[in-house]
Rosetta silent file (secondary structure, phi, psi, omega in degrees, C-alpha in Angstrom):
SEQUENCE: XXXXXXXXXXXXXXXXXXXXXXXXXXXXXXXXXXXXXXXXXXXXXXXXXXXXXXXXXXXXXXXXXXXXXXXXXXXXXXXXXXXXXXXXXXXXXXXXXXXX
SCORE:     score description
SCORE:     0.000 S_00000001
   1 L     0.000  126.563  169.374   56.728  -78.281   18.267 S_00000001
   2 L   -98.708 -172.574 -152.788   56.977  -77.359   14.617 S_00000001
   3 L  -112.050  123.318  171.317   55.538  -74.441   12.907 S_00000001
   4 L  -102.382  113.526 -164.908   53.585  -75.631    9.914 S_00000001
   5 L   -82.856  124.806  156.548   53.590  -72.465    7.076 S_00000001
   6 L  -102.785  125.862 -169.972   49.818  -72.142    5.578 S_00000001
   7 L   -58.926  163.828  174.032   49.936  -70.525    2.590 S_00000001
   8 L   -94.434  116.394  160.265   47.494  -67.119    2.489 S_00000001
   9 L   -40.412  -25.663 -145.579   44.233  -68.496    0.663 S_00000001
  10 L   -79.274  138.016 -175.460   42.653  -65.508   -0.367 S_00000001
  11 L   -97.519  -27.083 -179.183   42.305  -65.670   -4.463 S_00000001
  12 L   -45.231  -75.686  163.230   40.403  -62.462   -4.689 S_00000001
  13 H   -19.924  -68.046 -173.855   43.158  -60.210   -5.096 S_00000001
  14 H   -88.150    1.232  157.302   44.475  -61.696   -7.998 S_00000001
  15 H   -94.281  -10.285  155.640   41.168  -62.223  -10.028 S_00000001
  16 H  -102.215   -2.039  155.328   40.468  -59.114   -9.495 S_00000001
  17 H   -63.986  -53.731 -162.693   43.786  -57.953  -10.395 S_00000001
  18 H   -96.673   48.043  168.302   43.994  -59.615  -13.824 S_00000001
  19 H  -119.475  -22.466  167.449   40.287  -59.175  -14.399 S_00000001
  20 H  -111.216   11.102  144.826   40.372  -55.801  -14.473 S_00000001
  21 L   -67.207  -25.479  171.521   43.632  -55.820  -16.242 S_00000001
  22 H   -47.359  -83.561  169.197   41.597  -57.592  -18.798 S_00000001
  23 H   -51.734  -33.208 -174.950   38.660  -55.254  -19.258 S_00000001
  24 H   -91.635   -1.244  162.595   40.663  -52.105  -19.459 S_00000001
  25 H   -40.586  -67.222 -171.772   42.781  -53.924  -22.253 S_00000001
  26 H   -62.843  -19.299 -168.000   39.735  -54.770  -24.549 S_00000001
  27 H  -111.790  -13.867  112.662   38.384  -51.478  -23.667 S_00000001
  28 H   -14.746  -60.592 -174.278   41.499  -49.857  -24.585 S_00000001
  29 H   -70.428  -82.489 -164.002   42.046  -52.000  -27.491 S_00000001
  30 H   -19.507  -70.086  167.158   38.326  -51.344  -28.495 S_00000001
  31 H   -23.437  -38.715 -171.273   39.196  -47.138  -28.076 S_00000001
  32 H  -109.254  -13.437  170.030   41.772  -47.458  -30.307 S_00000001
  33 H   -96.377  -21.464  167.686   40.611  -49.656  -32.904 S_00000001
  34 L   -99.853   34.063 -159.908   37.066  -47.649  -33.270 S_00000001
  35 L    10.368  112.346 -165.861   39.221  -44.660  -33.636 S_00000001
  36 L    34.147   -7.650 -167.965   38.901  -42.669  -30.859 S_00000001
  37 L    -7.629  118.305 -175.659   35.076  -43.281  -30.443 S_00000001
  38 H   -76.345  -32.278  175.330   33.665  -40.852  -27.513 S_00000001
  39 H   -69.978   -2.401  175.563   31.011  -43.858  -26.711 S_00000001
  40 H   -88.692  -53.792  166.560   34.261  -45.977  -25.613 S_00000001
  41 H   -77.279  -30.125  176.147   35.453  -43.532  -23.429 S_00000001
  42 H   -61.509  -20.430 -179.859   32.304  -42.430  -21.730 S_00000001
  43 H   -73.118  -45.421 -167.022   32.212  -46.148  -21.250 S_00000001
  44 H   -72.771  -42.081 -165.686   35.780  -46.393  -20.233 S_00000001
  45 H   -74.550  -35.687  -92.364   36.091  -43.690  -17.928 S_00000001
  46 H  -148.309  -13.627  179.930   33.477  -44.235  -15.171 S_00000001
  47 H   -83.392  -79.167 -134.310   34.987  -48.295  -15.406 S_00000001
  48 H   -69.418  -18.655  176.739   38.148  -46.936  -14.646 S_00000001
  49 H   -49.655  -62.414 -165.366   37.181  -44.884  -11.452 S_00000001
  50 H   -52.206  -39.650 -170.110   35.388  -48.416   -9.682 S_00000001
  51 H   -28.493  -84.191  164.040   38.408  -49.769  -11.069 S_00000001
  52 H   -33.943  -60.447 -151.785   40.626  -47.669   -8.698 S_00000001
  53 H   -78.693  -17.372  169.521   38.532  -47.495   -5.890 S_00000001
  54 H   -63.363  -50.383  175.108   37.858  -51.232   -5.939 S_00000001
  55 H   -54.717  -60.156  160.800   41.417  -52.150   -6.272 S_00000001
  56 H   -43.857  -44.367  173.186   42.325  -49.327   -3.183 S_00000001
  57 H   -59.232  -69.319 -159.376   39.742  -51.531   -0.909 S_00000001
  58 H   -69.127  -20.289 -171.200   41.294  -54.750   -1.899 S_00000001
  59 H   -78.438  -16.454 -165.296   44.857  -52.850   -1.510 S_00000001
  60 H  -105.323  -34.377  176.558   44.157  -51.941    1.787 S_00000001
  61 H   -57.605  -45.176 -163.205   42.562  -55.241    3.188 S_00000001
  62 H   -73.177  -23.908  168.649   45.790  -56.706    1.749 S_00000001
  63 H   -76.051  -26.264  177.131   47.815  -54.397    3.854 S_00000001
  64 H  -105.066    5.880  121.472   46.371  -54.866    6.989 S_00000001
  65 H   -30.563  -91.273 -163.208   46.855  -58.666    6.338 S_00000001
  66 H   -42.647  -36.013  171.307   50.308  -58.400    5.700 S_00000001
  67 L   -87.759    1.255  165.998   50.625  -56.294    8.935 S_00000001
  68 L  -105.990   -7.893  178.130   48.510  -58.990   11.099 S_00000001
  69 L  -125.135   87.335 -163.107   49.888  -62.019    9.478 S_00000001
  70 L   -96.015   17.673 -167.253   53.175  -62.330    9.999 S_00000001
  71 L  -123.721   -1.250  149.705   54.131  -65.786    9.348 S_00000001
  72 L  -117.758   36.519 -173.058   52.251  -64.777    5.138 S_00000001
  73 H   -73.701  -59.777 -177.719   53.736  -62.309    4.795 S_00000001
  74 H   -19.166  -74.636 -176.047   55.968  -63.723    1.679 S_00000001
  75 H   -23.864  -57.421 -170.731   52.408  -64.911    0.391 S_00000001
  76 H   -76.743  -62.566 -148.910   50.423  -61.341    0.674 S_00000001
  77 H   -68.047  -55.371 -141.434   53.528  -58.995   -0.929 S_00000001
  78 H   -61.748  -26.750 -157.291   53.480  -61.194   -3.517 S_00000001
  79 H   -87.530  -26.056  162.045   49.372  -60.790   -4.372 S_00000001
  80 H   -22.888  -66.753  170.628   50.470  -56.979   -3.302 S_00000001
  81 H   -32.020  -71.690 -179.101   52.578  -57.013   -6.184 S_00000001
  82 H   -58.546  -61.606  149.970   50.296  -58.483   -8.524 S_00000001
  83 H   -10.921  -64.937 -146.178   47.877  -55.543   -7.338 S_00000001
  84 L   -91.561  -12.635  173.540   49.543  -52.584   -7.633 S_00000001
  85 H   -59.298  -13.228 -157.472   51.499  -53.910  -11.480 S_00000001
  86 H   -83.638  -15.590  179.206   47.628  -52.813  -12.884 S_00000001
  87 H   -50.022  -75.659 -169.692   49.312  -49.251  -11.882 S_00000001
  88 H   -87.732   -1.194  169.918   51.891  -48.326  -14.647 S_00000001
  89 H   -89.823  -39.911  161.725   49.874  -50.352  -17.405 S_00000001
  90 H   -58.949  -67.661 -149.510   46.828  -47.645  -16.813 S_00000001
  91 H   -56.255  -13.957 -155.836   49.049  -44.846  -16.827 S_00000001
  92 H  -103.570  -19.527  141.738   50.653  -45.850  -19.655 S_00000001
  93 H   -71.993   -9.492  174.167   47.535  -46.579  -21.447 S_00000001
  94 H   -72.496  -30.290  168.778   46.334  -43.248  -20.302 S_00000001
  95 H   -82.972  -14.132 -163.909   49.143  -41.701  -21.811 S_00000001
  96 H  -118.558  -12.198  119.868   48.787  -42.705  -24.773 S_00000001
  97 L    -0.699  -82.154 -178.161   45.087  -41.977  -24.945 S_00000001
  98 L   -58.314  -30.186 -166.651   45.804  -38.734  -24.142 S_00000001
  99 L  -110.213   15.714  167.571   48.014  -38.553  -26.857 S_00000001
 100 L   -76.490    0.000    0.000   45.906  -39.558  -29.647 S_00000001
Protein backbone atom coordinates (compact mmCIF):
# COMPACT_ATOMS: atom_id res chain seq x y z
CA UNK A 1 0.00 0.00 0.00
CA UNK A 2 1.49 3.42 -0.55
CA UNK A 3 1.75 6.20 1.85
CA UNK A 4 0.31 9.30 0.27
CA UNK A 5 2.23 12.63 2.08
CA UNK A 6 -0.63 15.42 2.89
CA UNK A 7 0.85 18.46 3.23
CA UNK A 8 -0.01 20.27 6.91
CA UNK A 9 -2.98 22.75 5.95
CA UNK A 10 -2.99 24.98 8.69
CA UNK A 11 -2.33 28.75 7.18
CA UNK A 12 -2.75 30.43 10.49
CA UNK A 13 0.66 30.36 11.59
CA UNK A 14 2.00 32.13 8.86
CA UNK A 15 -0.63 35.02 8.59
CA UNK A 16 -0.21 35.56 11.75
CA UNK A 17 3.41 35.46 11.53
CA UNK A 18 3.83 38.06 8.77
CA UNK A 19 0.84 40.02 10.00
CA UNK A 20 2.22 40.89 12.96
CA UNK A 21 5.56 41.30 11.40
CA UNK A 22 3.72 43.90 9.48
CA UNK A 23 2.11 45.95 12.22
CA UNK A 24 5.14 46.18 14.39
CA UNK A 25 7.03 47.49 11.18
CA UNK A 26 4.58 50.44 10.46
CA UNK A 27 4.40 50.94 14.09
CA UNK A 28 8.02 51.05 14.34
CA UNK A 29 8.43 52.94 11.24
CA UNK A 30 5.62 55.34 12.51
CA UNK A 31 7.89 55.69 16.16
CA UNK A 32 10.62 56.69 14.36
CA UNK A 33 9.40 58.91 11.80
CA UNK A 34 7.10 61.00 14.45
CA UNK A 35 10.25 61.30 16.38
CA UNK A 36 10.02 59.40 19.24
CA UNK A 37 6.28 60.25 19.91
CA UNK A 38 5.21 58.72 23.52
CA UNK A 39 1.50 58.21 21.86
CA UNK A 40 3.31 55.54 19.46
CA UNK A 41 4.76 53.74 22.08
CA UNK A 42 1.94 53.62 24.55
CA UNK A 43 0.33 52.30 21.43
CA UNK A 44 3.15 50.04 20.58
CA UNK A 45 3.88 48.53 23.72
CA UNK A 46 0.65 46.85 24.95
CA UNK A 47 0.51 45.52 20.82
CA UNK A 48 3.65 44.03 21.42
CA UNK A 49 2.77 42.01 24.66
CA UNK A 50 -0.62 40.19 22.64
CA UNK A 51 1.91 40.02 20.10
CA UNK A 52 4.08 37.61 22.19
CA UNK A 53 1.58 35.88 23.93
CA UNK A 54 -0.43 35.24 20.77
CA UNK A 55 2.47 34.03 18.84
CA UNK A 56 3.58 31.62 22.20
CA UNK A 57 -0.13 29.96 21.77
CA UNK A 58 0.28 29.50 18.11
CA UNK A 59 4.07 28.34 18.95
CA UNK A 60 2.96 25.85 21.13
CA UNK A 61 -0.06 24.35 19.13
CA UNK A 62 2.62 24.12 16.41
CA UNK A 63 4.77 22.07 18.65
CA UNK A 64 2.51 19.65 19.76
CA UNK A 65 1.67 19.12 16.00
CA UNK A 66 5.00 18.52 15.04
CA UNK A 67 5.27 16.02 17.99
CA UNK A 68 1.82 14.16 16.94
CA UNK A 69 2.30 14.38 13.28
CA UNK A 70 4.98 12.65 12.27
CA UNK A 71 4.68 12.04 8.69
CA UNK A 72 4.45 16.76 8.62
CA UNK A 73 6.79 17.14 10.28
CA UNK A 74 9.03 18.79 7.28
CA UNK A 75 5.73 20.94 6.76
CA UNK A 76 5.25 22.28 10.60
CA UNK A 77 9.31 23.18 11.25
CA UNK A 78 9.08 24.99 8.38
CA UNK A 79 5.79 27.33 9.59
CA UNK A 80 7.95 26.91 13.06
CA UNK A 81 10.54 28.74 11.41
CA UNK A 82 8.54 31.31 9.91
CA UNK A 83 7.20 31.83 13.63
CA UNK A 84 9.88 32.23 15.69
CA UNK A 85 12.09 34.66 12.59
CA UNK A 86 9.41 37.59 14.16
CA UNK A 87 12.01 36.96 17.22
CA UNK A 88 15.36 38.75 16.33
CA UNK A 89 13.49 41.46 14.11
CA UNK A 90 11.65 42.69 17.59
CA UNK A 91 14.70 42.59 19.46
CA UNK A 92 16.45 44.31 17.10
CA UNK A 93 13.85 46.86 16.69
CA UNK A 94 13.76 47.09 20.40
CA UNK A 95 17.23 47.82 20.46
CA UNK A 96 17.28 50.36 18.61
CA UNK A 97 14.30 52.03 20.23
CA UNK A 98 15.97 51.85 23.21
CA UNK A 99 18.69 53.54 21.78
CA UNK A 100 17.13 56.56 20.48
Amino acid sequence: MKTIHKPFEEKQSIELAIGTFIISTLLFLLYIISKENSIVFVIAWPFALFSIIVNLIMFVHLAERFLHLPLQRKDIAVKIIILVSNIPITFFYYLIVMKL
